[in-house]
N, C-alpha and C positions, 0 to 999 in steps of 0.2 A: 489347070483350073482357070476358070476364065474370071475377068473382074467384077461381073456382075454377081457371081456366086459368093463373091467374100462377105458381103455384108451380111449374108445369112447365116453363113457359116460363124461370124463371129457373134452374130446371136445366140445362136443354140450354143456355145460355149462360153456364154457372160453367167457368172457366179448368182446373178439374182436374176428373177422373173420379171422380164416385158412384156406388158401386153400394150395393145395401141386399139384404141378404138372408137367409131364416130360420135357425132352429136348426138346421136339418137340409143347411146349407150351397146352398138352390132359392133364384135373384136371384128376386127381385122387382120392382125398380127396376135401371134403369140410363139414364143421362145419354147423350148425344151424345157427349162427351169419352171418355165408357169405349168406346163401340163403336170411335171412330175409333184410343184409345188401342191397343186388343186386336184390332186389325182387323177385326169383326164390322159387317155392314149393319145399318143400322139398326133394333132391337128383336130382335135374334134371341138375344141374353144373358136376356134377362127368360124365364124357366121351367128354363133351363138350373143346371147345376150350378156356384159357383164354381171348384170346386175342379179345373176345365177350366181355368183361367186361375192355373194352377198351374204351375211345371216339373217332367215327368215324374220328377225324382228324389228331390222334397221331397211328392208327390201322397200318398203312399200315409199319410205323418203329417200329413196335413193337417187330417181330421179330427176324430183324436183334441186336436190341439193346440184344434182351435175349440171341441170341450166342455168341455176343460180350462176354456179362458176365459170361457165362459157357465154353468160351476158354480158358479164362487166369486163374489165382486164386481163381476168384470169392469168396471174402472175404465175410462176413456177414455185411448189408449195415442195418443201424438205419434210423427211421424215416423219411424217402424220401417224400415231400409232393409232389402227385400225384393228377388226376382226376378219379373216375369211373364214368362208366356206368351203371345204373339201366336197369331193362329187359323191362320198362315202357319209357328208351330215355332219362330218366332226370340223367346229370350229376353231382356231386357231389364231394366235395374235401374229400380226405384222406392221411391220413399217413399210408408209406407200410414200412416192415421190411424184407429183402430178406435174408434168406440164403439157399446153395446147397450144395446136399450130393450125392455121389456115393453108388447107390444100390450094393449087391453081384455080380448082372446080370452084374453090370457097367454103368448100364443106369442111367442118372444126375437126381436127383430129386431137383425140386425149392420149396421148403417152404416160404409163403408169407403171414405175419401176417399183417392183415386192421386194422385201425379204422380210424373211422368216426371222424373228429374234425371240423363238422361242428360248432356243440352246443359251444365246447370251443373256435374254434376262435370268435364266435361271441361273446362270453361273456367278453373275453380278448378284444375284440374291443370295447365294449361296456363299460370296465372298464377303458379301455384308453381314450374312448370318454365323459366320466363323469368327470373324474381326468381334462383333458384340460380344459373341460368348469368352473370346479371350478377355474381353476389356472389364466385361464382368462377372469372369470366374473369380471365385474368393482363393483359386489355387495360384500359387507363382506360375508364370508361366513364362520363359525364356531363351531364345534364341539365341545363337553364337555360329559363326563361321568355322571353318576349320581350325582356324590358329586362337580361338578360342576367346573371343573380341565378344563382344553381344552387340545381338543385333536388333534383338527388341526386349521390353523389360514391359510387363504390364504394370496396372494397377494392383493386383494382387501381391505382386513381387514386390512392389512399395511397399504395400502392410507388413508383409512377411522380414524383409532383408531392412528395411528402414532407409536405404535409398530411394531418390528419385529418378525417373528416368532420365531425368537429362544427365545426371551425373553418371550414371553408367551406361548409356552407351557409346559404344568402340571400345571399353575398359574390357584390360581382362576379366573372365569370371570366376577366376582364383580370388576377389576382391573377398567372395564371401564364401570361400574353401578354405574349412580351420590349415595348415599348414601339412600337418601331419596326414593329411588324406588327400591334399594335391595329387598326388601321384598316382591315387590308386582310382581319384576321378578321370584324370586323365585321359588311367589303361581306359576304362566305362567306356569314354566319349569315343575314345578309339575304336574300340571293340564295335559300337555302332555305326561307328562313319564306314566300317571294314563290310556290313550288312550282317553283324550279329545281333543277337537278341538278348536283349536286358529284362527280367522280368520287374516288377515293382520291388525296390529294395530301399531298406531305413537306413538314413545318413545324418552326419550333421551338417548345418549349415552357417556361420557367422553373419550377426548381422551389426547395422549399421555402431551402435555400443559395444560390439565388440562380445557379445553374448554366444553363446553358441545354441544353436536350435534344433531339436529333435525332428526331421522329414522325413517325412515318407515321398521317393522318388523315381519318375518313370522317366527314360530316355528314349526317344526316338531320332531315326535322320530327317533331316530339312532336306526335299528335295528341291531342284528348280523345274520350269517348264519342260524340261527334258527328260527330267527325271534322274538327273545326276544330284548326286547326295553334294552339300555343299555346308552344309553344317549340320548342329542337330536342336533338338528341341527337347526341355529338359521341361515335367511338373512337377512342384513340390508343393506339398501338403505339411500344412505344424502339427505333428502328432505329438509334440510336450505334454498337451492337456489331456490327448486321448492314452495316453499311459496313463497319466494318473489316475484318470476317469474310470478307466479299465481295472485299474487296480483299487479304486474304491469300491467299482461295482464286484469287482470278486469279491472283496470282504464284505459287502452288505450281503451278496446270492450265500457269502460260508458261515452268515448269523443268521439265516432264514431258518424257522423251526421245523419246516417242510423239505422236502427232497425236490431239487431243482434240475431239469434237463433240458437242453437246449438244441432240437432237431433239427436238420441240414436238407433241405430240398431231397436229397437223397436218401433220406430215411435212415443217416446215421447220426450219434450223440453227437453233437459238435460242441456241448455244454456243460460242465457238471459243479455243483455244489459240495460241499464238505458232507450234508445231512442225504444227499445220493449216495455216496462212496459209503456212509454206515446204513443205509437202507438195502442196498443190491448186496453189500458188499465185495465190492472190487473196489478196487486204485483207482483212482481219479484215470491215471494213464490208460488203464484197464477199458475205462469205461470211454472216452472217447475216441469215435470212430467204431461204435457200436452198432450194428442194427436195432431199430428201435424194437423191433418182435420177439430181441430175443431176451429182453427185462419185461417189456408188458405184452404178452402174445397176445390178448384177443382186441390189440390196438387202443385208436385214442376216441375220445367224440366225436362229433362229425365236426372238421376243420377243413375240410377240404374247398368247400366253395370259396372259405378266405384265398387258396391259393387259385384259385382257378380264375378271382377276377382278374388277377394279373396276366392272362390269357396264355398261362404255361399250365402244361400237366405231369407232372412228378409221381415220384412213386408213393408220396401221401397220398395223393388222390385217390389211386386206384389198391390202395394196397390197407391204408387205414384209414378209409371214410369209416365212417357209423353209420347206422340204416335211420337214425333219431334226425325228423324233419324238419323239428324245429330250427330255426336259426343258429346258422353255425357260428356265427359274431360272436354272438350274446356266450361268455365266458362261464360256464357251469360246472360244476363237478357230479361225475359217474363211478361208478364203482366198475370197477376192473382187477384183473389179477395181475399180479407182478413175481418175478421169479427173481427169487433171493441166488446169488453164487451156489455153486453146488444142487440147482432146480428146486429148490424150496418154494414154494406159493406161497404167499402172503396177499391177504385183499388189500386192497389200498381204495382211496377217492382220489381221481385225477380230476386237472381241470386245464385247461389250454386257450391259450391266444397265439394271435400273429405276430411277428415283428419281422418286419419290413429293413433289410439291411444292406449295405454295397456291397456284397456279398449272396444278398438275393432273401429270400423269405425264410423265416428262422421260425420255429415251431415253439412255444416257449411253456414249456408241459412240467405242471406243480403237481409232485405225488406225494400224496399223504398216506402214512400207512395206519389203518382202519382196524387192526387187528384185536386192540383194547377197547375200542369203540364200538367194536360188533360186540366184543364180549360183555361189554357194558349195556349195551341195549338189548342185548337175550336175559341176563341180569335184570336188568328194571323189567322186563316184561315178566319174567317169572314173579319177582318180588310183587308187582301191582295185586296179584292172587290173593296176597299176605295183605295181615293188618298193619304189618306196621311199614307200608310202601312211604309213605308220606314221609318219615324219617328216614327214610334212605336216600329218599330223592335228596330230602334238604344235605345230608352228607355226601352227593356225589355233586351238589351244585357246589360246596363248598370246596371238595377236590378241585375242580374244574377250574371253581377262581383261583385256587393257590396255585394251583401250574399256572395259568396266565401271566398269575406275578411272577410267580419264577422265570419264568424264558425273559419278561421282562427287567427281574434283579440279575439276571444270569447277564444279558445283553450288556449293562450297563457297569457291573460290576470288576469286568477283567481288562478293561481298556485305561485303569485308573494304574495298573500293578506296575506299568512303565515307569509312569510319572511319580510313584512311590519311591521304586528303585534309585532314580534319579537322585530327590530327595532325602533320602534317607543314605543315600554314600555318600553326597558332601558334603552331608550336616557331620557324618562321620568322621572325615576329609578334616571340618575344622576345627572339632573335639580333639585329633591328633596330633596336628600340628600345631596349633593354640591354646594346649594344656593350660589350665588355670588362668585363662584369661577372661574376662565379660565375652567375648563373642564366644570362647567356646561352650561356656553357661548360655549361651541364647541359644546356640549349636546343638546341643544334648534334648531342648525343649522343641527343636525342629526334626529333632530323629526318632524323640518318644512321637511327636505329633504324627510322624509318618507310621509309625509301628504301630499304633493306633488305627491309622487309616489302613493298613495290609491285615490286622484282624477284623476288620470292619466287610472287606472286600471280600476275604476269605469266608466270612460266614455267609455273605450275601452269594457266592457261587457255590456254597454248601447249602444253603437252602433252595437254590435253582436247581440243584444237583448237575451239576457243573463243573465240582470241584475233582480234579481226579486224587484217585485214591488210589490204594494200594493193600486190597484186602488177600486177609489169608485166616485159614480156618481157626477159630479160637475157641477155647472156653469162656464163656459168657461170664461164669463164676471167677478166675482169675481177674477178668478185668473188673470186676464188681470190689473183687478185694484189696487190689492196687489203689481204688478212688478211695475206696472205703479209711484207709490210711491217712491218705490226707484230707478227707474229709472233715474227720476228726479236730485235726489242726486246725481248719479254717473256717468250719462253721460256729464256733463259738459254745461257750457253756452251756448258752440257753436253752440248746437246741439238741434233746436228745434223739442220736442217730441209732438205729437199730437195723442192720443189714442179719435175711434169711438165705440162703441158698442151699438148693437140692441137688445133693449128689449125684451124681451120673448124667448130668446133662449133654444131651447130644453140640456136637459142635455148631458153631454158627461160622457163615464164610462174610467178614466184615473187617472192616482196616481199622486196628484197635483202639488210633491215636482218636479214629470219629467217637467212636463207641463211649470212651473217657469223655471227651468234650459232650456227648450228649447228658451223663450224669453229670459231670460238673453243673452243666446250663440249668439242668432240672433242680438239682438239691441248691442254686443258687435263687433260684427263684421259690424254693420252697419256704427259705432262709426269710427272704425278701417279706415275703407272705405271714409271717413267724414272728414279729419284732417283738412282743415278751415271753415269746419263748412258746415252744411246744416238741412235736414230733415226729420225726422224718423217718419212714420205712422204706428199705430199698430190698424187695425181693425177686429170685429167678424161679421159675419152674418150667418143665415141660408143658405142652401144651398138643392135643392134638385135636387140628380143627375139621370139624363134619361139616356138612352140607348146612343145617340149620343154623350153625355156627357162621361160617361164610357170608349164610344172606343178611346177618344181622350188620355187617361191615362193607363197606364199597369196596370191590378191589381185591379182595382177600379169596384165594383160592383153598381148596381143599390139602389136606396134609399134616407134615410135623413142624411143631414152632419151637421155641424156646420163647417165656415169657418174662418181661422185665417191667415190671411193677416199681414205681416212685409215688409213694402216699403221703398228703403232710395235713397237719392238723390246723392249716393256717384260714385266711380271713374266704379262701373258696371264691369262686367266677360267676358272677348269673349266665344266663344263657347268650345275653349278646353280645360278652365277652369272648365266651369259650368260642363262637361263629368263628371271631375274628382273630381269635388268639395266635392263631400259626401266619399271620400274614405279618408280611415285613414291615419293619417300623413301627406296629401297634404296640403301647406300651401304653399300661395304667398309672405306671411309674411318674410321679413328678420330675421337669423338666432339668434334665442334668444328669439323672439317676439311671438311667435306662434308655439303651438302643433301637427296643424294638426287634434282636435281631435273635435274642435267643431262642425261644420255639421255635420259630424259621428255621431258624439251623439246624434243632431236631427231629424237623418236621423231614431236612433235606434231607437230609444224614439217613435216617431211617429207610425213606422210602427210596431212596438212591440205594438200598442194600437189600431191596425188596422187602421189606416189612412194613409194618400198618403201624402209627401210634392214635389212640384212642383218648380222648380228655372226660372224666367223670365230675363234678362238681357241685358241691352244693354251698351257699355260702352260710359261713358263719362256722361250717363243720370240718370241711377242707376240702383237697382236691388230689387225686390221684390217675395218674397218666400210667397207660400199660401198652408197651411195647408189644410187638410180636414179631421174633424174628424168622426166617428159615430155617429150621434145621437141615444138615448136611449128615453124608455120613463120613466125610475127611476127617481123617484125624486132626485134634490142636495139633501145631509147633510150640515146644518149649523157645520160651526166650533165650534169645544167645545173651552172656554179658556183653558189656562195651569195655574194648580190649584202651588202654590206656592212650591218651591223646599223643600222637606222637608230633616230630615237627612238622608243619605246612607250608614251610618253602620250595619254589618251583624248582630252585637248584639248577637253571637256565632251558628247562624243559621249554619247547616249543608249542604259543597256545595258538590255533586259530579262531579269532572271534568276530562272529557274523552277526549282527544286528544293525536292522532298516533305521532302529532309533538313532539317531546322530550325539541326544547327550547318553543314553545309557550307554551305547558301546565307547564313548570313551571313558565314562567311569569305570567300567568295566577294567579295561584296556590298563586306568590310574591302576586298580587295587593289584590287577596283577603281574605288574612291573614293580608295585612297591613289595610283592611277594617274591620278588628273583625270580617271575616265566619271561620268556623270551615269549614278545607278544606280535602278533600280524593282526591288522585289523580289513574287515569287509561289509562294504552296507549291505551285500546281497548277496546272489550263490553266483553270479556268472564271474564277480570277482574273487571268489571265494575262491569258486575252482581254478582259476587264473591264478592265485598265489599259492595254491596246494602244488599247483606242477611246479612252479619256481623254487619251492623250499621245503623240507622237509618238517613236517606237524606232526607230535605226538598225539595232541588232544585236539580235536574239533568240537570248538564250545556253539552252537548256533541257536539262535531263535526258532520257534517254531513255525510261526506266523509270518511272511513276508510275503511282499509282492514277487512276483517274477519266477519265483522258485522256495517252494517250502522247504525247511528247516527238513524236513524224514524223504524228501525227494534231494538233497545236498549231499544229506549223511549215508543214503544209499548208492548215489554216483562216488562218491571218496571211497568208501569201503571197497569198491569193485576194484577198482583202480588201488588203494591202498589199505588192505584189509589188514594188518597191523595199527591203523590208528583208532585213539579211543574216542567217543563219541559221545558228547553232554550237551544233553537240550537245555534250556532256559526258556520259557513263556510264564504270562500270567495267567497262560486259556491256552491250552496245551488237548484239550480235551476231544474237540472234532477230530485231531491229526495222529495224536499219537496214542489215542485209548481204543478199548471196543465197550461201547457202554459203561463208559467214565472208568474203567478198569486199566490200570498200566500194565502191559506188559513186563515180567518178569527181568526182560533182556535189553526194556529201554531206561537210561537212567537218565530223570528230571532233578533240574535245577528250581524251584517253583518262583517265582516274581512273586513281589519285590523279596532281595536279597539283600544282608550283611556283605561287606566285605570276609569275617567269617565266616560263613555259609559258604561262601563261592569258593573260599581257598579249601575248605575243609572237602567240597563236592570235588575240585579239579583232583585234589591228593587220592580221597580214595578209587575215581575213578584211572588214575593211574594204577593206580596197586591193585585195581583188581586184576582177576587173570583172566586171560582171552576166554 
């Protein structure tokens, strides 16, 4: 190669584009890098004009600027960020490096070195745009070398850990690894630096106080430029709040008086409610991970567009739009069919929204079932025919508000039976131990005052019909007889009682202990009504109701009844009394005297056993209330006697007892170690089950109600596992989990809240003694 070749050759292989060109803006020179840079084959720049490698908009001053700069000094100018132009139109950013020289001839030459710093600013942007989002993710976000030092700490991890950065880094980051899971972070970090995969997993973390904190945690390796792993990169998230949150929101979605489901991109439940699982009838389990078509086949409203701005198409879209154009935002209810377990149809009103999740777009679908509500609106429509429409309406608006309150006294009334139980065992607690002392007299006044408030609660979930029961076929007459007895006793001289009953009456299927408290409540207010005296009739007869019969009453089907008649001769209701008579808390009664809660309770009672009660009144004359119950064709059961109390010590039996309340389960826990059981206690089922394999339990006592894991989803994982143990619920609202239409199961036994220390030992004993 000879010497005059090199210079050229070392152009076409300099990393950035030369070009050289005269005073009058004609290249002269140009490198390999410029053509390839401005898309031009090789040598077709050299004659041409620079000012082609211009952008049409800065072209026209282009020249004048270059003589600007070749009049004066024209000093050698660094890194200018500029625009070209490609031979293709497409412009592009550069950095230019200008300097000028005088040829022999005297003619200016301009030397202009390019480069392209597309690639670096976007990487410099790209480095800036990574750095901010660490600095102001609200997630920890943390860095560590191999040996497990940190090497960066954000400002997230500040909030989080309660250290400052300067203080942790180089520190190990076991600083805020509880002790007991060192090890098994360790394996983690290792496992990743080795190029395995960690999926998002919940830990704890310690922070700066010495707390420990509930995270949710992803691990990745820290590469370098090379791409060799050198540490790794760890984010955590505080999920402390979103358990709890989670576990509020399950309990608010399981007091909803509607059926709640919750749709997955996929078109399966990812969601369900306690009033879902008695709507379909499945398990909760059952129902999650459901296809939505196969509970509501002919789909939901039109939601689809909601998913579609998100510029994804799922199998909503195309699988359950609705042909309805209106706005699919706008949140409305349609009527639709829904398939009960076992393919039953039932109509419902759905209605649907979007929820937007880190987990992606969630279908959030409220099903109502419509079944009494169509029958009710073919009802009014037949009755409007009729003269007497205008009173029926007024009695179905009346229905309408009494259910209202009801879900209302129902919501509010079971959440008290904890804080009863509480209250009422250590007032107990120190009646026992401080026999005849002033505080256990103050003691005795704080356990009547709780027992007080558990029949107060008790009626108000009896008038919600809420309350679970425990009905079986009765004669109506039997139990009319039994009140009838102590009526006598306790309504007074003044007051003469005269009970009729007819022979042969067909059975009713109702839980007796209601049936007594609805006569009590009634002949107590009869009583009430009565103060110089008069006369209270209590009779039954059959009943059988026709069509014309039916339309005179809301609600009331066709059929066999049994009827219960309470008539009194007392001071009688005007009309906007009787309106309001079955709503909670109304009472005529002077202040002291009355609750408010008894007709409610009759009102619950009744219609939670499917029956109508009616109010007649005229004042000054009296007033008589008539029942209607079902008849059945099951035979009564005779009463069993009650075999003699025997003793109720544990006699060191094994109890496990699970309840989320922290004071009830240790009162709990007091009564029975003071009763000789050998006691285990657990706030929830994953510890539960944790001490069921460590130790051998006769009796599993558990709540019904809990976050995490219900009470009938506990006592079914033990039994599989250990089907020898016996199994007693305790709830104050037992009702959504463990009934079917407030009805207990034969085969589950309830503890009801709030509880005696008697009541619990007497429930633990004979659920021992029963036989598997």
């Amino acid at each position: 190669m000879e010497s005059r070749e090199i210079p050229g050759l070392l152009l076409d292989t300099a990393p950035d584009a030369i070009i050289v060109s005269r005073s009058d803006g004609i290249i002269t020179l140009a490198n390999r890098r410029a053509h390839d840079m401005f898309g031009y084959p090789a040598g077709e720049l050299v004659g041409t004009s620079i000012d082609n490698l211009v952008p049409d908009e800065v072209r026209e001053g282009h020249p004048e600027q270059r003589a600007s700069y070749l009049s004066g000094e024209h000093p050698p100018l660094r890194r200018l960020p500029l625009r070209g132009l490609r031979r293709d139109g497409s412009v592009f950013p550069v950095e230019v490096s200008l300097s000028a020289t005088a040829a022999p001839d005297e003619v200016m030459y301009v030397t202009a070195v390019l480069r392209d710093d597309t690639a670096q600013r976007e990487a410099a942007r790209t480095r800036a745009l990574l750095a901010s989002i660490v600095q102001s993710s609200h997630d920890a976000i943390v860095t560590v070398d191999v040996e497990g030092r940190v090497l960066s700490w954000n400002p997230g991890a500040e909030m989080l850990y309660g250290y400052p950065a300067a203080d942790m880094i180089g520190r190990s980051i076991d600083e805020i690894i509880p002790v007991g899971r060192r090890t098994d972070e360790a394996q983690v970090r290792l496992l990743v630096r080795l190029g395995g995969r960690v999926d998002r997993y919940r830990s704890v973390r310690q922070n700066a106080k010495g707390e420990n904190v509930a995270v949710s945690m992803l691990i990745s390796p820290l590469l370098d430029e090379s791409g060799a792993i050198f540490g790794t990169t760890s984010i955590a998230r505080d999920i402390s709040e979103r358990e709890r949150v989670e576990a509020r929101v399950q309990a608010f979605l399981d007091a909803a008086p509607d059926a709640m489901l919750g749709v997955g991109e996929s078109g399966e439940v990812v969601l369900v409610n306690a009033e879902a699982e008695r709507l379909f009838g499945y398990p909760r389990y059952d129902l999650l991970h459901m296809p939505l078509g196969q509970l509501l086949p002919d789909g939901l409203p039109p939601v689809s567009a909601v998913l579609r701005t998100g510029g994804d198409s799922t199998p909503l879209d195309t699988e359950r739009a609705g042909t309805d154009s209106a706005d699919p935002v706008d949140q409305r209810w349609a009527t639709r069919r829904a398939l009960r377990r076992g393919s039953t149809e039932l109509p419902v009103d759905i209605a649907c929204s979007s929820l937007r999740t880190d987990s992606g777009v969630i279908i959030v679908v409220v099903v109502r079932d419509i079944t009494e509500r169509l029958a009710a609106e073919e009802e009014r429509r037949r009755l409007r025919e009729e003269t007497d429409r205008q009173r029926l309406e007024a009695r179905m608006q009346q229905a309408q508000r009494l259910e209202s309150l009801g879900q209302l006294a129902g919501g509010i009334a079971h959440d008290f039976n904890n804080l009863l139980a509480v209250i009422l065992n250590y007032a107990s607690f120190i009646v026992e131990d401080a026999a005849g002392s002033p505080p256990a007299v103050d003691a005795e006044q704080i356990a009547r005052a709780a027992r007080r408030g558990s029949d107060l609660t008790h009626q108000l979930l009896a008038f919600a019909r809420r309350e679970v029961i425990r009905p079986r076929p009765l004669n109506l007459n039997a139990v009319v007889t039994e009140v009838h007895q102590m009526l006598e006793r306790s309504l007074g001289e003044h007051i003469a009682l005269t009970v009729r009953t007819t022979a042969g009456l067909p059975s009713v299927m109702a839980d007796p202990g209601q049936l007594e408290q609805v006569l009590v409540n009634l002949a107590v207010n009869a009583r009430d009504a009565m103060p110089t005296g008069g006369r209270l009739t209590i009779d039954t007869a059959p009943v059988q109701v026709d069509a014309d019969h039916a339309a005179a009453r809301a609600g009331l089907s066709t059929g066999r009844y049994v009827r219960l008649r309470v008539s009194d001769t007392g001071t009688g209701m005007p009309k906007e009394v009787i309106d309001k008579a079955f709503e909670p808390f109304f009472t005529t009664k002077p202040s002291g005297q009355g609750t408010g809660l008894g007709l409610a309770t009759v009102y619950g009672i009744i219609t939670q056993a499917g029956g109508t009660v009616q109010i007649y009144s005229e004042p000054g004359i009296g007033t008589t209330f008539t029942i209607l119950l079902p008849a059945t064709d099951v035979q009564a059961q005779e009463a069993v006697a009650e075999e003699a109390t025997p003793e109720l010590t544990g006699h060191g039996a094994t109890v496990l007892v699970v309840e989320d309340e922290d004071a009830l389960r240790e009162v709990t826990c007091r009564i029975l170690k003071r009763g000789g059981y050998t006691v285990l206690a657990a706030g929830g089922g994953e510890e539960a089950l944790r001490l069921a394999t460590q130790n051998t339990v006769d009796v599993l006592l558990t709540d019904v109600i809990m976050p995490g894991m219900l009470g009938k989803d506990l006592a079914d994982t033990v039994l599989r596992t250990w089907p020898d143990t016996k199994v007693l619920f305790m709830s104050g609202y037992a009702q959504p989990v463990l009934t079917t239409h407030g009805t207990l199961s034969s085969d589950v036994h309830l503890l009801e809240k709030p509880f005696t220390g008697a009541e619990l030992m007497r429930a633990l004993h004979d659920e021992l003694q029963a036989k598997p």
